[in-house]
N, C-alpha and C positions, 0 to 999 in steps of 0.2 A: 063157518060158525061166526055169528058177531058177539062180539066181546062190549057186555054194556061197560064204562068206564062206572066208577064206584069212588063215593068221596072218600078223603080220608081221614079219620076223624084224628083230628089234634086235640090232644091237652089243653086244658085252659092253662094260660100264659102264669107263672106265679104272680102274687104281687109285688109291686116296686117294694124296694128296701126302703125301711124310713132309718137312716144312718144319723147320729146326733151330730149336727151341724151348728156353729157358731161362730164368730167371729174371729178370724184368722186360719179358719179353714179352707183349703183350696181343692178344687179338683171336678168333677163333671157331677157329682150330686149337687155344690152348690148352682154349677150353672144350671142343673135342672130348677132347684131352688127360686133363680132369679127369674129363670120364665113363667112360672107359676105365679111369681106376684105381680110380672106383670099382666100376665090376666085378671088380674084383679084391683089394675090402676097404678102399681106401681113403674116407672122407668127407669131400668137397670140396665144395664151394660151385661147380659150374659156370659161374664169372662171367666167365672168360674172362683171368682177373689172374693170371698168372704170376709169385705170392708167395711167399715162407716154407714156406706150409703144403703149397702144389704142390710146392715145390723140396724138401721133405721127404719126402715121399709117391712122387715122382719116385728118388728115393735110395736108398728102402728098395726099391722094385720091380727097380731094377736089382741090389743088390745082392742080391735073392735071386734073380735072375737069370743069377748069375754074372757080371755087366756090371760095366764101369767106374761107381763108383758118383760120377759126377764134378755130377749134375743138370743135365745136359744131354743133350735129347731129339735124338737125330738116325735113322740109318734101324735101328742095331742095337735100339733102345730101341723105337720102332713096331715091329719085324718082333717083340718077344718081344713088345710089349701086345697084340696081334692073334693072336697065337699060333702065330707061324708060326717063332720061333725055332725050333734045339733045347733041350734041356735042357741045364744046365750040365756039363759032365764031373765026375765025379767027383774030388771036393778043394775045389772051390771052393767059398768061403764064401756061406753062405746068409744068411738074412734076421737081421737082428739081433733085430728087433720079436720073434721065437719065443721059445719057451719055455724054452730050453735054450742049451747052446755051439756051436748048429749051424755057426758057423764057426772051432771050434776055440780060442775063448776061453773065459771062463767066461758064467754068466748076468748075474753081479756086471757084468763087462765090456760084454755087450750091453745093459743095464738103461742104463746111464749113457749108452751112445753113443746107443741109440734118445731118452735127452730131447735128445741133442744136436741130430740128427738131425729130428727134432720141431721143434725152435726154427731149421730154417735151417740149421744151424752143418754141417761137416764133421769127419770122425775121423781124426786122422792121414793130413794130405796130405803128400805126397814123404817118407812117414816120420817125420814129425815127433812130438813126445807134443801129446797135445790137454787143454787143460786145460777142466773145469769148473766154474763155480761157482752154488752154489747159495743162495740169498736167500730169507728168508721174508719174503712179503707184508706188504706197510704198514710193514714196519720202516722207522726212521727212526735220526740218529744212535746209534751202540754204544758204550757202552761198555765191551764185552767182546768175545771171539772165538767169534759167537755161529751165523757161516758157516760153510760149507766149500767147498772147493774139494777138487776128485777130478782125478786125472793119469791117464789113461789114455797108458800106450806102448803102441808097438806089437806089442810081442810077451807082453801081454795084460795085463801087471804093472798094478794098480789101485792108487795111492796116494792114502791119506785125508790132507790136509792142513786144518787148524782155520787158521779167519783171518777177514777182515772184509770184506767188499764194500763196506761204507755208511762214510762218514765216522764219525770221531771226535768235531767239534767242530760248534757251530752258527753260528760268526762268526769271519770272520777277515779279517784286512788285506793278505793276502796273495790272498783272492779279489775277483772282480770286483763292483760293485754292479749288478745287470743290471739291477735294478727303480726308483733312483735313490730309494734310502730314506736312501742314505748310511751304510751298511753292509756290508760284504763277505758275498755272498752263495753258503754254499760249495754244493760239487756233490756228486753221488750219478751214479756211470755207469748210464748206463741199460742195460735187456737188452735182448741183441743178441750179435753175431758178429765179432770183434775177430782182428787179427793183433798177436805180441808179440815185441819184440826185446831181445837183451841194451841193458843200457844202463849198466855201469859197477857201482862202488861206491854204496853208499848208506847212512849210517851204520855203515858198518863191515862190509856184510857185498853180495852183489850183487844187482841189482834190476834190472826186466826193461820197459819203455816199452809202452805200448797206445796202438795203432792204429787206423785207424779201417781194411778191407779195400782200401782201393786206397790205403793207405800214409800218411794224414793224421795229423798229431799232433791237430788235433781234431775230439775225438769228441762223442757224443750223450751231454745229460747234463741229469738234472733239477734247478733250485736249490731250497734253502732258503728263500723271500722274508721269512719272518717269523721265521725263528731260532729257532725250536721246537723244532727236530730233527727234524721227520716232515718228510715230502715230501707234505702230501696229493692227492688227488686234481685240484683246484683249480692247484697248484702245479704238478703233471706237467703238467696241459692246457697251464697260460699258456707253462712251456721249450719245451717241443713248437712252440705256435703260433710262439715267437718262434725259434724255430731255436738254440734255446740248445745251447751247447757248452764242453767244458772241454780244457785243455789240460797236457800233462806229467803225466798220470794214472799212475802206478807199479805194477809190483806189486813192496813193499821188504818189510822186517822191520817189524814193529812195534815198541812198548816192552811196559810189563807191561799198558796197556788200547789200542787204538786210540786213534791221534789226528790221524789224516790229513783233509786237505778236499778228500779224491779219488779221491785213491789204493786199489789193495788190500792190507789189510795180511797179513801171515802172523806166524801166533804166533812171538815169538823163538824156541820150540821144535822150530817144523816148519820151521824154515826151512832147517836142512843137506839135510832131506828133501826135500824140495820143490825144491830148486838143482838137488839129484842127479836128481831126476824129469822135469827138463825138459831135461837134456842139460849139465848144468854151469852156467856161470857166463857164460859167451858162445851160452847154448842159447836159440832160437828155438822159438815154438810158438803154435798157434792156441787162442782162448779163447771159451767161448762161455757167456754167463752169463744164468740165469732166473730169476724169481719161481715160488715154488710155496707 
């Protein structure tokens, strides 16, 4: 007798779980996660670390998506990486990272938010102006206004403001000695993703408190140990390891050079400017500052 062989029919596979995924979640749905955007242009490291660089990546795909670009993955975010969304309706803002105003702002405007967006940070949440600021590498104490900070609002207005991110001074009595040289060792904010609230007068004109994102006065900050003025590298590592942190960090006015041990300064110049950029004098906004 021959025996014909007969298929066997399987079940259809269920479908993938769409699990709500966000930043600081670890484990093998995020790294599924990360090979999915990178079919789709993103390069991520599939480790499974639900970081920075995902929750950026994550950001930009929803928002040319048409999606709430909030970096949080749940089933609208799977059903458009899998491709089963629709397409966005016509109006809705496309991807920043392009080439152009594809969502109705300038390129000026998307250049700025894409490094926000890059570094973690978000662009005008609940309407707010988002500010940037921008640091060159290795710099150590200024004494000049040798940063900038950019204001994006939201209805596209781009303002260039001159100012300082890095202290003024290399020593002072009014900072902490973290190292126990017996000297005040000042601070430099590190880069990162900050919320900012009015905070009053401050020599004469108004100044705004930074945050750390779930509301702490303090923040993440590298010292000075040796009073050089540079932060080097040696100096980053040891604040890092030791959890170093500053407190009452501003953003006020300056004088004619920086001379804060913390704080951000804005040139006495740009400072009507800049009040006005962020919504006044009791204006609220998120800050998100880089080394380049």
């Amino acid at each position: 007798m021959i025996h014909h062989a007969t298929a066997t029919r399987r079940p259809n596979p269920a479908p993938a779980a769409t699990p709500r995924l966000e930043r600081g979640t670890t484990g093998p749905d995020v790294a599924r996660l990360q090979k999915l955007l990178n079919q789709r242009g993103a390069d991520l490291t599939p480790d499974g670390l639900f970081g920075p660089l995902t929750d950026a990546a994550v950001r930009r795909f929803q928002s040319s998506h048409g999606l709430n670009d909030d970096g949080i993955v749940g089933p609208k975010t799977w059903a458009a990486l899998r491709g089963h969304a629709p397409k966005p309706p016509p109006g809705k803002p496309g991807p920043v990272s392009g080439p152009g105003p594809s969502n109705g702002h300038s390129a000026e405007w998307n250049k700025y938010a894409d490094m926000i967006r890059k570094a973690g940070g978000t662009v005008n949440p609940g309407g707010k102006p988002t500010v940037l600021g921008i640091r060159a590498k290795g710099g150590g104490a200024s004494t000049s206004y040798q940063d900038k900070f950019v204001v994006l609002r939201p209805n596209g207005d781009v303002v260039h403001i001159r100012g300082s991110t890095r202290p003024g001074q290399t020593r002072s009595s009014l900072s902490p000695d973290v190292n126990g040289d017996g000297v005040g060792d000042v601070a430099m904010l590190r880069p990162g993703n900050y919320d900012v609230v009015a905070n009053g007068p401050h020599d004469g004109a108004p100044s705004f408190h930074v945050l750390t994102k779930g509301g702490s006065d303090r923040v993440a900050a590298w010292r000075d140990l040796n009073h050089d003025g540079f932060y080097s590298s040696s100096e980053r590592r040891w604040s890092e390891r030791h959890g170093v942190t500053a407190g009452a960090i501003l953003f006020h006015t300056g004088f004619a050079n920086p001379s804060s041990i913390g704080c951000q300064n804005i040139k006495p110049s740009d400072m009507g400017s800049f009040v006005r950029a962020v919504g006044g004098a009791g204006g609220n906004f998120n800050f998100t500052l880089v080394e380049v």
